[in-house]
PDB file with SEQRES, HELIX, SHEET and CRYST1 records, atoms N, CA, C and O in Angstrom:
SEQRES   1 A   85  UNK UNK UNK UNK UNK UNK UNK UNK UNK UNK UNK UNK UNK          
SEQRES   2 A   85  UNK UNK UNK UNK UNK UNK UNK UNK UNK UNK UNK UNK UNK          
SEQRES   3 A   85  UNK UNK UNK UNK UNK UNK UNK UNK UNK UNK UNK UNK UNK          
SEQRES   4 A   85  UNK UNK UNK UNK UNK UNK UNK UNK UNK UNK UNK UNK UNK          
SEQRES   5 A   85  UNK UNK UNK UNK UNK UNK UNK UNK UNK UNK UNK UNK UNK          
SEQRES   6 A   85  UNK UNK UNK UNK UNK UNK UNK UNK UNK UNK UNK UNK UNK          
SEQRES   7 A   85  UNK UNK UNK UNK UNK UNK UNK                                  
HELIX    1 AA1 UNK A   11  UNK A   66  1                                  56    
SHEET    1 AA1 2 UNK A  74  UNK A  75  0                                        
SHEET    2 AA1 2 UNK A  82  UNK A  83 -1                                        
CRYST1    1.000    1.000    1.000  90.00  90.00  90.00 P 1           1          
ATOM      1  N   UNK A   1     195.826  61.120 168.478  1.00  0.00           N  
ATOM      2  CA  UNK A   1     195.736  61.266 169.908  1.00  0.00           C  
ATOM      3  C   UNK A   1     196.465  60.108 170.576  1.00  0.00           C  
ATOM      4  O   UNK A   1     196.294  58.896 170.445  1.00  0.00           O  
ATOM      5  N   UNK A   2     197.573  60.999 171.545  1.00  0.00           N  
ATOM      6  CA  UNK A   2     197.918  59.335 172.206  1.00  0.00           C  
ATOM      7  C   UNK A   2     197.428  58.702 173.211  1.00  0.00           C  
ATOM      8  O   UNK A   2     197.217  59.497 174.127  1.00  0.00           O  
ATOM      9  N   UNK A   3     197.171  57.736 173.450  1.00  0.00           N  
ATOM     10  CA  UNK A   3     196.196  56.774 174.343  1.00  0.00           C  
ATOM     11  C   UNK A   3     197.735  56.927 175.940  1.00  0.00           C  
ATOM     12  O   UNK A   3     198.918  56.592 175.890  1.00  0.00           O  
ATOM     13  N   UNK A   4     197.117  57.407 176.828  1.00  0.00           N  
ATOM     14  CA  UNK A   4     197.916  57.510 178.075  1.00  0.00           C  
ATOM     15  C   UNK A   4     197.539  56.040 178.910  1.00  0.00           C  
ATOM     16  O   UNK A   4     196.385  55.624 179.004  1.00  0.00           O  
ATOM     17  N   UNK A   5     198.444  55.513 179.351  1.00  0.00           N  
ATOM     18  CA  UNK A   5     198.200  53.710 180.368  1.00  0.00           C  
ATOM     19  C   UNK A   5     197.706  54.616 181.478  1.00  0.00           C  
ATOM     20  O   UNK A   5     198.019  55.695 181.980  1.00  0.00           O  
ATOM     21  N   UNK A   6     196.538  53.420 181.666  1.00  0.00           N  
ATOM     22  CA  UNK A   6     195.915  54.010 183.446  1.00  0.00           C  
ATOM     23  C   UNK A   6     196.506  52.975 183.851  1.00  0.00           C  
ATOM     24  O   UNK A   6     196.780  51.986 183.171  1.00  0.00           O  
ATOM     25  N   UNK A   7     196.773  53.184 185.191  1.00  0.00           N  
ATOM     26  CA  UNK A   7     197.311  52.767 186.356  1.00  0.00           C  
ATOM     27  C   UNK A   7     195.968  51.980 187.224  1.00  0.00           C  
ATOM     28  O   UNK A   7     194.845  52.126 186.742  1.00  0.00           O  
ATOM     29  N   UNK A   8     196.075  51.426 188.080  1.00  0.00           N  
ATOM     30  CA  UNK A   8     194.736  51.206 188.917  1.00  0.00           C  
ATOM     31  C   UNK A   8     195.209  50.251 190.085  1.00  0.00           C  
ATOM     32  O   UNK A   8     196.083  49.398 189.929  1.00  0.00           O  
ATOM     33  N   UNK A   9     194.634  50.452 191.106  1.00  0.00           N  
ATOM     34  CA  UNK A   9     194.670  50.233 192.807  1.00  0.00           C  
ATOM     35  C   UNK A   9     194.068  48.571 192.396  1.00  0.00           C  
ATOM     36  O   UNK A   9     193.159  48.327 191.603  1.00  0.00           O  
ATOM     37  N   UNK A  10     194.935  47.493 193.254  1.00  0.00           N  
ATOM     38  CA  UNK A  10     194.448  46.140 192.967  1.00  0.00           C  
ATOM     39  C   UNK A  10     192.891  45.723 193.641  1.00  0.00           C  
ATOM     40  O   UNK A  10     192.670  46.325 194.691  1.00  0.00           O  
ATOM     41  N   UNK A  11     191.889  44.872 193.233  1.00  0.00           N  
ATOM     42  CA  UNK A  11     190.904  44.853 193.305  1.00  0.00           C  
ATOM     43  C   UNK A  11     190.848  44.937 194.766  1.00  0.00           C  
ATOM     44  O   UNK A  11     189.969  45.571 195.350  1.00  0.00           O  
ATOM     45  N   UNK A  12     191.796  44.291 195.362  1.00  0.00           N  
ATOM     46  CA  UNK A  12     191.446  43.874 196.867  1.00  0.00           C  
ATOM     47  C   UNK A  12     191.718  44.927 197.492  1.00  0.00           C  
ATOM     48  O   UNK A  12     191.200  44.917 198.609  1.00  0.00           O  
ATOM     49  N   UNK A  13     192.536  46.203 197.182  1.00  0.00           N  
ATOM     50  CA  UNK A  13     192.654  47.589 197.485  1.00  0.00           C  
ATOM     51  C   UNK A  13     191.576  48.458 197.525  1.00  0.00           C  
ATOM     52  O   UNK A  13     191.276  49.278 198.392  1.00  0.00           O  
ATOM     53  N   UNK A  14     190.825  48.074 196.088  1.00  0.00           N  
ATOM     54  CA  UNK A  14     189.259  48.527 195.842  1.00  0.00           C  
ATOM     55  C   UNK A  14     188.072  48.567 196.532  1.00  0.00           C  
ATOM     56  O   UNK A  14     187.196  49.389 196.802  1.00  0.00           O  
ATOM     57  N   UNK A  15     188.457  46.831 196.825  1.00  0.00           N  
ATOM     58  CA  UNK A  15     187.261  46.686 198.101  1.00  0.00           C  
ATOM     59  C   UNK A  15     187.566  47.128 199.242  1.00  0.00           C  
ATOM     60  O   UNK A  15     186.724  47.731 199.907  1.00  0.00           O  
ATOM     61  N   UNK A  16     188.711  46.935 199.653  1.00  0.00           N  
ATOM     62  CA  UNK A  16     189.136  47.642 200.885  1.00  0.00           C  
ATOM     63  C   UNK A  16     188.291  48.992 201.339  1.00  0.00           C  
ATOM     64  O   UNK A  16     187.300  49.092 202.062  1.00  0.00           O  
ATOM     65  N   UNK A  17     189.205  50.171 200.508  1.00  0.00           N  
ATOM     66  CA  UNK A  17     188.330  51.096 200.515  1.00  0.00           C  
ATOM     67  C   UNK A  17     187.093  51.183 200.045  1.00  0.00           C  
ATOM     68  O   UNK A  17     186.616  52.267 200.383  1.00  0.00           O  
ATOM     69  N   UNK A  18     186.245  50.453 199.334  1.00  0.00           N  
ATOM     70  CA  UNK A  18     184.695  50.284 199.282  1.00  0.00           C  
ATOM     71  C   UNK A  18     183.923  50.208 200.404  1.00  0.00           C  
ATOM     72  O   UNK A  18     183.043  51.004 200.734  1.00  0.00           O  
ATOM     73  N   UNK A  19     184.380  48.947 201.143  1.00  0.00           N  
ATOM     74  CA  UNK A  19     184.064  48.693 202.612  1.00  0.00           C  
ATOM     75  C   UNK A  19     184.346  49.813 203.245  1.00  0.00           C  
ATOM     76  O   UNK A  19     183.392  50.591 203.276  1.00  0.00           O  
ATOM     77  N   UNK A  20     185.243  50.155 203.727  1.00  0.00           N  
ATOM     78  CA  UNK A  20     185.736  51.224 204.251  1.00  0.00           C  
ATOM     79  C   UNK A  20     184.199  52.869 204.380  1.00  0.00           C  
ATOM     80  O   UNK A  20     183.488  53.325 205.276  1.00  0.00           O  
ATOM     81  N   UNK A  21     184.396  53.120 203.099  1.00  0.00           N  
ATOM     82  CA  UNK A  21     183.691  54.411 202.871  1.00  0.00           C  
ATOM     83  C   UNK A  21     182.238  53.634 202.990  1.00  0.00           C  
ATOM     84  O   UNK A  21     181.402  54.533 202.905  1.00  0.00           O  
ATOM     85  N   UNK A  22     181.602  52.447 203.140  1.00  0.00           N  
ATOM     86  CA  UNK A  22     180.313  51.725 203.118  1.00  0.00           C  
ATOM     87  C   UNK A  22     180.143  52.362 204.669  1.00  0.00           C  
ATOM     88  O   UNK A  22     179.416  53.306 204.978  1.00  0.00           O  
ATOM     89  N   UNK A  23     181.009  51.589 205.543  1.00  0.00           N  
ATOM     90  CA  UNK A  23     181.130  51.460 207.026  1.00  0.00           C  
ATOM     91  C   UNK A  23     180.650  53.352 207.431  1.00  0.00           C  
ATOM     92  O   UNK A  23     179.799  53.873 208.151  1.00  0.00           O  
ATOM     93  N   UNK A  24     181.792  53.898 206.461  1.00  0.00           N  
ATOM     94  CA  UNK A  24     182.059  55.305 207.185  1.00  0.00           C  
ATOM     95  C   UNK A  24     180.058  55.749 207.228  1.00  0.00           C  
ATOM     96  O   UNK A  24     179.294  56.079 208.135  1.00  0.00           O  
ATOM     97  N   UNK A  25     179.878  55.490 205.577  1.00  0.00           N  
ATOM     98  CA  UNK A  25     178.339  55.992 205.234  1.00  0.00           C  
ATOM     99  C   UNK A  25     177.507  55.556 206.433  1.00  0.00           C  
ATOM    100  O   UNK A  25     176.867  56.394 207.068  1.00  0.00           O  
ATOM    101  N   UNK A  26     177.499  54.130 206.792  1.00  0.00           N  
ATOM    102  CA  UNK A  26     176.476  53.494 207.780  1.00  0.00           C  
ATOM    103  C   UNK A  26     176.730  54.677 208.713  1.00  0.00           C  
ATOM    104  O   UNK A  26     175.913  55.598 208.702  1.00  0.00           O  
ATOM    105  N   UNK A  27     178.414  54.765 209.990  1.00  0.00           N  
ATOM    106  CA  UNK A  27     177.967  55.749 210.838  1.00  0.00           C  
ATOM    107  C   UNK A  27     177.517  56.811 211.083  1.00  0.00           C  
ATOM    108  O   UNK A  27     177.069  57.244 212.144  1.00  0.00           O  
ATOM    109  N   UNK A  28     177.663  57.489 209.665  1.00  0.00           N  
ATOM    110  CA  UNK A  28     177.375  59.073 209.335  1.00  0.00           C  
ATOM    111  C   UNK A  28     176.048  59.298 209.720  1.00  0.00           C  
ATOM    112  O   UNK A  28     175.569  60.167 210.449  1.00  0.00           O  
ATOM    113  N   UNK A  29     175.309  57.970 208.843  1.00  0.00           N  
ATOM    114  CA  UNK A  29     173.819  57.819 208.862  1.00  0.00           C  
ATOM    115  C   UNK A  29     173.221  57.684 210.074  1.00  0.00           C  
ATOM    116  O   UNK A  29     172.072  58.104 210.210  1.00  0.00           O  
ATOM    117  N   UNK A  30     174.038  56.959 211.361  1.00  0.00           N  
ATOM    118  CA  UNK A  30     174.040  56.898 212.484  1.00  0.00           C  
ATOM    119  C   UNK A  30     173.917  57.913 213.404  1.00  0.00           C  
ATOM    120  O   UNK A  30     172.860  58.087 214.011  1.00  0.00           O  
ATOM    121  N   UNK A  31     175.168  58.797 213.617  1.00  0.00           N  
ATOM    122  CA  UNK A  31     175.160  59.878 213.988  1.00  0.00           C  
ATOM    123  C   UNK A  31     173.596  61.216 213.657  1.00  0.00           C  
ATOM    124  O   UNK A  31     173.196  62.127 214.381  1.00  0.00           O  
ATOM    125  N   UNK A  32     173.239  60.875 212.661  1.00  0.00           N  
ATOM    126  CA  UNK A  32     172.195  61.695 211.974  1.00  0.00           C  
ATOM    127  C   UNK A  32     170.913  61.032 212.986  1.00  0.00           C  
ATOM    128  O   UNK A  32     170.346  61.850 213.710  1.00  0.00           O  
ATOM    129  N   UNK A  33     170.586  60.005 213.031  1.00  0.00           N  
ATOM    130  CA  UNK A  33     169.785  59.047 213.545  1.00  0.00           C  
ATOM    131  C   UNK A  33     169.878  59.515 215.167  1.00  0.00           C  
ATOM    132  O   UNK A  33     168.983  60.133 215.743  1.00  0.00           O  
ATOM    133  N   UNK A  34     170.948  59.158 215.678  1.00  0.00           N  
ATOM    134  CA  UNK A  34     171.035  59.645 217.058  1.00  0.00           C  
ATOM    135  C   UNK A  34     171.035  61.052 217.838  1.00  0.00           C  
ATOM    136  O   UNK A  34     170.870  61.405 219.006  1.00  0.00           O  
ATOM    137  N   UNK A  35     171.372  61.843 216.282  1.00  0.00           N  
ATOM    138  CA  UNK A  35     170.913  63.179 216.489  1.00  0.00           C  
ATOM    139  C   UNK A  35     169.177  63.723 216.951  1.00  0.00           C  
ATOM    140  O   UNK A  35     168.502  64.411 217.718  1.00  0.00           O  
ATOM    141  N   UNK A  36     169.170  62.998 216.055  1.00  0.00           N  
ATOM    142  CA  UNK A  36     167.458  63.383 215.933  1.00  0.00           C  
ATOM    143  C   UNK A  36     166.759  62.824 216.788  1.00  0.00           C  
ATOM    144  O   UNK A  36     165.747  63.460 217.081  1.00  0.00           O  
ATOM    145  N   UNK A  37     166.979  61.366 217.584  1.00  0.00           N  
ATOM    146  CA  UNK A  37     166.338  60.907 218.563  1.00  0.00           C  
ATOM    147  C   UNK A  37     166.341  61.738 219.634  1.00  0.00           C  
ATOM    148  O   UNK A  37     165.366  61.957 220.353  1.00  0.00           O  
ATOM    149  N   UNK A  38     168.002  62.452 219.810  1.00  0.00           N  
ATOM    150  CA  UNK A  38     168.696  62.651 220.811  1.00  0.00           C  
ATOM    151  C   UNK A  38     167.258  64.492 221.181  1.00  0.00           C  
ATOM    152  O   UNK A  38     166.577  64.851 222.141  1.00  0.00           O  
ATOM    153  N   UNK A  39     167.477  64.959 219.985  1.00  0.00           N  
ATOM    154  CA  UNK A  39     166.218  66.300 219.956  1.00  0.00           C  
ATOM    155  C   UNK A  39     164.989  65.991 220.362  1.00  0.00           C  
ATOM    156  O   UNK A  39     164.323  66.590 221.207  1.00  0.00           O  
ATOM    157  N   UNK A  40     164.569  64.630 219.474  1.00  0.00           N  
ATOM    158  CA  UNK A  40     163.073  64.242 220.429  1.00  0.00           C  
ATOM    159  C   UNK A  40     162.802  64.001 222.044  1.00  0.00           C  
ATOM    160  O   UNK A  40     161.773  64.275 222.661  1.00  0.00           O  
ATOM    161  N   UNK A  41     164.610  63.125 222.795  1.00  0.00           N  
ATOM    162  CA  UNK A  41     163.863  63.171 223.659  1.00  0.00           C  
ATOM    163  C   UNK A  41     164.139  64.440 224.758  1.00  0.00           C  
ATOM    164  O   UNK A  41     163.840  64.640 225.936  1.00  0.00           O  
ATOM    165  N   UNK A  42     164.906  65.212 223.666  1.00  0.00           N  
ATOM    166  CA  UNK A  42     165.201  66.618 224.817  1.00  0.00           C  
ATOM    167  C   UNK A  42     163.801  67.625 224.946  1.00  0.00           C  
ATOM    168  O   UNK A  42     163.482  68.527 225.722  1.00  0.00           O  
ATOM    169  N   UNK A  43     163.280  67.104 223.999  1.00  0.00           N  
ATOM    170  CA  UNK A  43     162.072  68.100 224.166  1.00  0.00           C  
ATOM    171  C   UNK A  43     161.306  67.246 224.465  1.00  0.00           C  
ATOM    172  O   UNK A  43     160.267  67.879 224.654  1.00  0.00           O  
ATOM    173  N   UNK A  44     160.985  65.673 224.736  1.00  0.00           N  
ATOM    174  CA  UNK A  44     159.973  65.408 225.746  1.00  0.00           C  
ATOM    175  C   UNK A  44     160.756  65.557 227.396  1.00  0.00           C  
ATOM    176  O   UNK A  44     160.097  65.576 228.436  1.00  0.00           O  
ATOM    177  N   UNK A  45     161.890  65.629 227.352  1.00  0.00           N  
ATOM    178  CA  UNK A  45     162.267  65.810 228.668  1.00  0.00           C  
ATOM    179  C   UNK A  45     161.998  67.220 229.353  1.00  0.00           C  
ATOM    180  O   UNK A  45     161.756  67.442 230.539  1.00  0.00           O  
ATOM    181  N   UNK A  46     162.120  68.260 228.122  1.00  0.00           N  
ATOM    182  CA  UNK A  46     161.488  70.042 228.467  1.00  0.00           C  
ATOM    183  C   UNK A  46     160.257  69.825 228.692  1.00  0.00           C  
ATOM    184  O   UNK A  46     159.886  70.722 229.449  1.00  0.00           O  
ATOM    185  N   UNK A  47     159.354  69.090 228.444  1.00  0.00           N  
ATOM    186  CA  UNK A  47     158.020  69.004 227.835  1.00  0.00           C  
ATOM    187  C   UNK A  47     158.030  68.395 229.810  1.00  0.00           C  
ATOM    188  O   UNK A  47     157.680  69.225 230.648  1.00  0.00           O  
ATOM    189  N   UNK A  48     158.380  67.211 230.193  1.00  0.00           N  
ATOM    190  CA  UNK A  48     158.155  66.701 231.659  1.00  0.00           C  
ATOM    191  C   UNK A  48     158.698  67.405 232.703  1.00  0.00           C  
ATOM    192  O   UNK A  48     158.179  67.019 233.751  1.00  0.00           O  
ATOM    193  N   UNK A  49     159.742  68.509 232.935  1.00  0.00           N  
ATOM    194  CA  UNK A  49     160.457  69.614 233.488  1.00  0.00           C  
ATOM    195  C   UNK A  49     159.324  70.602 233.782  1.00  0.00           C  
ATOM    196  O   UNK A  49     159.200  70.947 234.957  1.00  0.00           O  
ATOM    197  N   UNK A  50     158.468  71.110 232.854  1.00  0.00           N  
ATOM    198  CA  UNK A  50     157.597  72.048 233.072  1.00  0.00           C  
ATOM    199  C   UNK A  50     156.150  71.317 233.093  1.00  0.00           C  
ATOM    200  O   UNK A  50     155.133  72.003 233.186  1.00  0.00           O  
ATOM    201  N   UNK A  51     156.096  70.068 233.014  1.00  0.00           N  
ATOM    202  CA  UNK A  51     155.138  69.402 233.821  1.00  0.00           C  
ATOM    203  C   UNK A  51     155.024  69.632 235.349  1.00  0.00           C  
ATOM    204  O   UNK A  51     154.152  70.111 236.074  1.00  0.00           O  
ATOM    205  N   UNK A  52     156.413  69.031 235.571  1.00  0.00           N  
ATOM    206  CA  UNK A  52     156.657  69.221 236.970  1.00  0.00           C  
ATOM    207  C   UNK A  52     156.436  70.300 237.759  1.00  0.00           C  
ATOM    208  O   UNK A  52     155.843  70.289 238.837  1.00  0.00           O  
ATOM    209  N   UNK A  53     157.058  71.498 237.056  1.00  0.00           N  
ATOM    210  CA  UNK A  53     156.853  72.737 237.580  1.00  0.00           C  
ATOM    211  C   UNK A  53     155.818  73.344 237.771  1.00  0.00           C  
ATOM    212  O   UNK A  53     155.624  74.235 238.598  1.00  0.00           O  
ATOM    213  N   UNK A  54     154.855  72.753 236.773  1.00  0.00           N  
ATOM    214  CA  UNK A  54     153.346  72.930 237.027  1.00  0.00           C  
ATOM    215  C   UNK A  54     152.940  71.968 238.545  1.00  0.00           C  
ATOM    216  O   UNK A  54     152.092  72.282 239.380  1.00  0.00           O  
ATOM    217  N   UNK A  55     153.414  71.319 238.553  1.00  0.00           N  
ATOM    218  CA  UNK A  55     152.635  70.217 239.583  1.00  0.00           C  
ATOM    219  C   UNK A  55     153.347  70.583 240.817  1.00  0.00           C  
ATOM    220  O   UNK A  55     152.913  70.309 241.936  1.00  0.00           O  
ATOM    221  N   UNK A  56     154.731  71.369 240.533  1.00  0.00           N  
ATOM    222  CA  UNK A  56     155.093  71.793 242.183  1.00  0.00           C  
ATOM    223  C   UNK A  56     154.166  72.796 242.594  1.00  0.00           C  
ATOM    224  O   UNK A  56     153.449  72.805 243.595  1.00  0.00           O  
ATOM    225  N   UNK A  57     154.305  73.813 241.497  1.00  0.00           N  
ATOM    226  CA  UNK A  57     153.129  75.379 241.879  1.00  0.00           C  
ATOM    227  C   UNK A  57     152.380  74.374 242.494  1.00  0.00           C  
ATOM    228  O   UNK A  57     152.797  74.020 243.597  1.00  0.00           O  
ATOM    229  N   UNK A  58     151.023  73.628 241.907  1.00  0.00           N  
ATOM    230  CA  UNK A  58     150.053  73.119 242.211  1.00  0.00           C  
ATOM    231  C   UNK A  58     150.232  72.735 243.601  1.00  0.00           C  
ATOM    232  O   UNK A  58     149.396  73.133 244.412  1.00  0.00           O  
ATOM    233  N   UNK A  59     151.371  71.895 244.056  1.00  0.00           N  
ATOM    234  CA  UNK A  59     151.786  71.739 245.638  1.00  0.00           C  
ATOM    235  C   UNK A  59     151.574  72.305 246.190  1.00  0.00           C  
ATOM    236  O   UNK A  59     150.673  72.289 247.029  1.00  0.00           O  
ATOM    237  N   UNK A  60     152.675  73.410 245.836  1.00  0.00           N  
ATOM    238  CA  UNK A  60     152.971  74.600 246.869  1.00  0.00           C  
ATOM    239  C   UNK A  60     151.523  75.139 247.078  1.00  0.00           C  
ATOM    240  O   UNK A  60     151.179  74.721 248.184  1.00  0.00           O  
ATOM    241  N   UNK A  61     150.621  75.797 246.588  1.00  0.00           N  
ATOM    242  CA  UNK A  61     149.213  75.911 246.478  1.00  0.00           C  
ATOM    243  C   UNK A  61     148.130  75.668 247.203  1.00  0.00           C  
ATOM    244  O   UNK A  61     147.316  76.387 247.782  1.00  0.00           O  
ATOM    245  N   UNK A  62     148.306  74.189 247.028  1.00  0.00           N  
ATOM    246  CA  UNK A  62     147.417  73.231 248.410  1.00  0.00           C  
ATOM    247  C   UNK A  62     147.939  73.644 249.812  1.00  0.00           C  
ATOM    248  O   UNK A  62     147.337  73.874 250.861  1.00  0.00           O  
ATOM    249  N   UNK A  63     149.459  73.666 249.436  1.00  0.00           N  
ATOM    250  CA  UNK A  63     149.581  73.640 251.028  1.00  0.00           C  
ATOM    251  C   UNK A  63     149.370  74.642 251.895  1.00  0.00           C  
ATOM    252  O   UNK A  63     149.138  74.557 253.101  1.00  0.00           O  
ATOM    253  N   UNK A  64     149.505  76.022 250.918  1.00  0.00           N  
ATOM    254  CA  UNK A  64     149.451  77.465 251.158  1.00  0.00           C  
ATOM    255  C   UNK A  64     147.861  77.283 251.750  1.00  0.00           C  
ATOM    256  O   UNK A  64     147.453  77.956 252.697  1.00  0.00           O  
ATOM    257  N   UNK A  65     146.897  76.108 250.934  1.00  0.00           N  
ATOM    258  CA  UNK A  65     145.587  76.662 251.574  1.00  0.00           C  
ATOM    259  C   UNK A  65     145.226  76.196 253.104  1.00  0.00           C  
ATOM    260  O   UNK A  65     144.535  76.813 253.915  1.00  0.00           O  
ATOM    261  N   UNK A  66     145.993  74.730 253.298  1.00  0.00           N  
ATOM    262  CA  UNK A  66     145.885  73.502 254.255  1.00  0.00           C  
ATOM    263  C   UNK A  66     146.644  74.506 255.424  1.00  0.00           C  
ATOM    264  O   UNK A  66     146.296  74.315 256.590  1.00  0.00           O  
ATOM    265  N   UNK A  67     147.501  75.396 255.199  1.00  0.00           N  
ATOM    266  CA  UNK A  67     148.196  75.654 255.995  1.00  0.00           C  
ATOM    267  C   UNK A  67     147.340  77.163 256.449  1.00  0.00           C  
ATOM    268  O   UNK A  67     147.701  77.809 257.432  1.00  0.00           O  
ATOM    269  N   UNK A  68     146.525  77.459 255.837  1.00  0.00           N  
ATOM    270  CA  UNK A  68     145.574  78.694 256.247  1.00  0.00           C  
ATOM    271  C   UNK A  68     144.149  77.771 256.639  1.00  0.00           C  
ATOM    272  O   UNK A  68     143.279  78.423 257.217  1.00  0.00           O  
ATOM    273  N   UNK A  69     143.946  76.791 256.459  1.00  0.00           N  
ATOM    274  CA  UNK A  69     142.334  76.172 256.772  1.00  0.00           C  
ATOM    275  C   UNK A  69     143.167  75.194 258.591  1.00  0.00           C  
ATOM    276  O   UNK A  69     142.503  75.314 259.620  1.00  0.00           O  
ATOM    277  N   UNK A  70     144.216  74.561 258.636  1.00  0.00           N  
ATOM    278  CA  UNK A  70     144.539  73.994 259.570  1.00  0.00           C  
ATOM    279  C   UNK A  70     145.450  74.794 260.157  1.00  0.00           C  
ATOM    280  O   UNK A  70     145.348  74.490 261.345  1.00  0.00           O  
ATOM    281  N   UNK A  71     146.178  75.527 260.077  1.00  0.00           N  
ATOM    282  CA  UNK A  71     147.322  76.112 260.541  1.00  0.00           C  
ATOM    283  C   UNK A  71     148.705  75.159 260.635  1.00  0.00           C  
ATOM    284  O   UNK A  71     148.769  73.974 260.308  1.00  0.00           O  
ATOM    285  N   UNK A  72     149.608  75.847 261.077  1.00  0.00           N  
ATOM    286  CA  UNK A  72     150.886  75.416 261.037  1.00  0.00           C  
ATOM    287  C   UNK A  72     151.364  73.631 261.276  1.00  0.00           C  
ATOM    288  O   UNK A  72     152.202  73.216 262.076  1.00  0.00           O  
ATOM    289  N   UNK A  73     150.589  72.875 260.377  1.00  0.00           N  
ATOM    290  CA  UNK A  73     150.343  71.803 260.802  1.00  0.00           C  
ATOM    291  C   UNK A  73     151.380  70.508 260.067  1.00  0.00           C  
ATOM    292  O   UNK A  73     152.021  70.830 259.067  1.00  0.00           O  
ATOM    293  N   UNK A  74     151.535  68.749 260.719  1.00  0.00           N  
ATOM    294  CA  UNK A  74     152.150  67.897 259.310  1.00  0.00           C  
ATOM    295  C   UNK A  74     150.685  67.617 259.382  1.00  0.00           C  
ATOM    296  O   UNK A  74     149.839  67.973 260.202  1.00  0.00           O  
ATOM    297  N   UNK A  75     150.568  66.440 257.655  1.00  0.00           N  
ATOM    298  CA  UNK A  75     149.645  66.273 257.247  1.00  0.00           C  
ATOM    299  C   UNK A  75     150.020  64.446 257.116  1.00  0.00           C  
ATOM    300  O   UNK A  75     151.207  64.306 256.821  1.00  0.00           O  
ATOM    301  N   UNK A  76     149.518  63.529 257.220  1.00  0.00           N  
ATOM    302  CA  UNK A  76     150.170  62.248 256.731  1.00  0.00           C  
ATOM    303  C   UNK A  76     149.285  62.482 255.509  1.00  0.00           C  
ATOM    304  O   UNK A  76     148.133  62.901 255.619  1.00  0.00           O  
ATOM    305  N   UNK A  77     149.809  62.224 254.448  1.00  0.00           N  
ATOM    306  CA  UNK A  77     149.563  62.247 253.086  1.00  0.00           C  
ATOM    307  C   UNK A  77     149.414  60.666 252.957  1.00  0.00           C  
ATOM    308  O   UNK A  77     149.034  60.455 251.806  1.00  0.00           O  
ATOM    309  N   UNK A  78     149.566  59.347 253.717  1.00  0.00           N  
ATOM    310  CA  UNK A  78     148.609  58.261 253.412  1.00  0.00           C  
ATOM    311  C   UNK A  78     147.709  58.514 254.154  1.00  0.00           C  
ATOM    312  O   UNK A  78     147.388  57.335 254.299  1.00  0.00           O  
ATOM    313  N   UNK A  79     146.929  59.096 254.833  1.00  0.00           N  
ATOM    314  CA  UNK A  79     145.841  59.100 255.577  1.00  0.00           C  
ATOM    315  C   UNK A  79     144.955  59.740 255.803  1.00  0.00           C  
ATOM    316  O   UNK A  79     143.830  59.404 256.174  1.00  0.00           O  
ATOM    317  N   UNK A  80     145.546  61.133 255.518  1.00  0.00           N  
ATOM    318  CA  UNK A  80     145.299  62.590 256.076  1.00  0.00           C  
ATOM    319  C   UNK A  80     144.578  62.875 257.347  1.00  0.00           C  
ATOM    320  O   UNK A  80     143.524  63.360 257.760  1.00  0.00           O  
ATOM    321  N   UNK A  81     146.039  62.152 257.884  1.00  0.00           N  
ATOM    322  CA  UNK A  81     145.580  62.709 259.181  1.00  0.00           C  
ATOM    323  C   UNK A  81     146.453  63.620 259.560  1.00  0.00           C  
ATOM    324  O   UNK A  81     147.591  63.588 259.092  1.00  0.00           O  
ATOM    325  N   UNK A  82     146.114  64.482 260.374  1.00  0.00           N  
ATOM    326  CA  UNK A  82     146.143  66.128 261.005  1.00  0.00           C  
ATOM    327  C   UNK A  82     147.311  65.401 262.168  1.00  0.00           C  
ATOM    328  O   UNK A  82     147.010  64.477 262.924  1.00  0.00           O  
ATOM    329  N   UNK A  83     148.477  65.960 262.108  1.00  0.00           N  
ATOM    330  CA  UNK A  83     149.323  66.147 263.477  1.00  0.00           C  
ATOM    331  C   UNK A  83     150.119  67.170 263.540  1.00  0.00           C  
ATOM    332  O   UNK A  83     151.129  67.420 262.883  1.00  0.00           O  
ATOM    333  N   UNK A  84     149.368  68.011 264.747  1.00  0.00           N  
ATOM    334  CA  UNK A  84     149.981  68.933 265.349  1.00  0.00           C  
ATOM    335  C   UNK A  84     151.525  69.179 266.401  1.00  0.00           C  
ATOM    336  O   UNK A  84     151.958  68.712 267.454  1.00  0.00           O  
ATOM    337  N   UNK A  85     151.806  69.815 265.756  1.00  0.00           N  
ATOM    338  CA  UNK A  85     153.292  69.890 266.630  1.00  0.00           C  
ATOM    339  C   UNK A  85     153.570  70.514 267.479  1.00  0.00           C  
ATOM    340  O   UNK A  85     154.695  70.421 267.971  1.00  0.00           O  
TER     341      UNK A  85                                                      
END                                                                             
């Protein structure tokens, strides 16, 4: 069998690309990382969206009643006091 010469990239070529594909791994791992945060906080942000929407109904609600117990009225909401227009 004949023995074929390997060839080979100089060490400092080696590390080069070692570093290189190290770096690439870290951002990959990164991207993955920021993915997944990025999902958590989209669904606590869906999660506070339909908070809200609950708490506007709830608004709208009160006022529907304030506006049948007082009539067509403002309300100062620091005070609650009644002014008629």
């Amino acid at each position: 069998m004949i023995k074929q010469e390997v060839t080979k990239i100089t060490d400092q070529e080696l590390d080069s690309v070692k570093k290189l594909q190290e770096e690439q791994s870290v951002l990959i791992n990164n991207v993955g990382n920021f993915e997944y945060q990025s999902k958590f906080f989209l669904d606590k942000k869906e999660e506070a969206l339909q908070e809200l929407k609950n708490i506007d109904t709830k608004i709208q609600n009160i006022s529907e009643e304030l506006k049948k117990k007082y009539g067509d009225v403002v309300i100062n909401t620091q005070t609650g006091e009644i002014i008629k227009e």
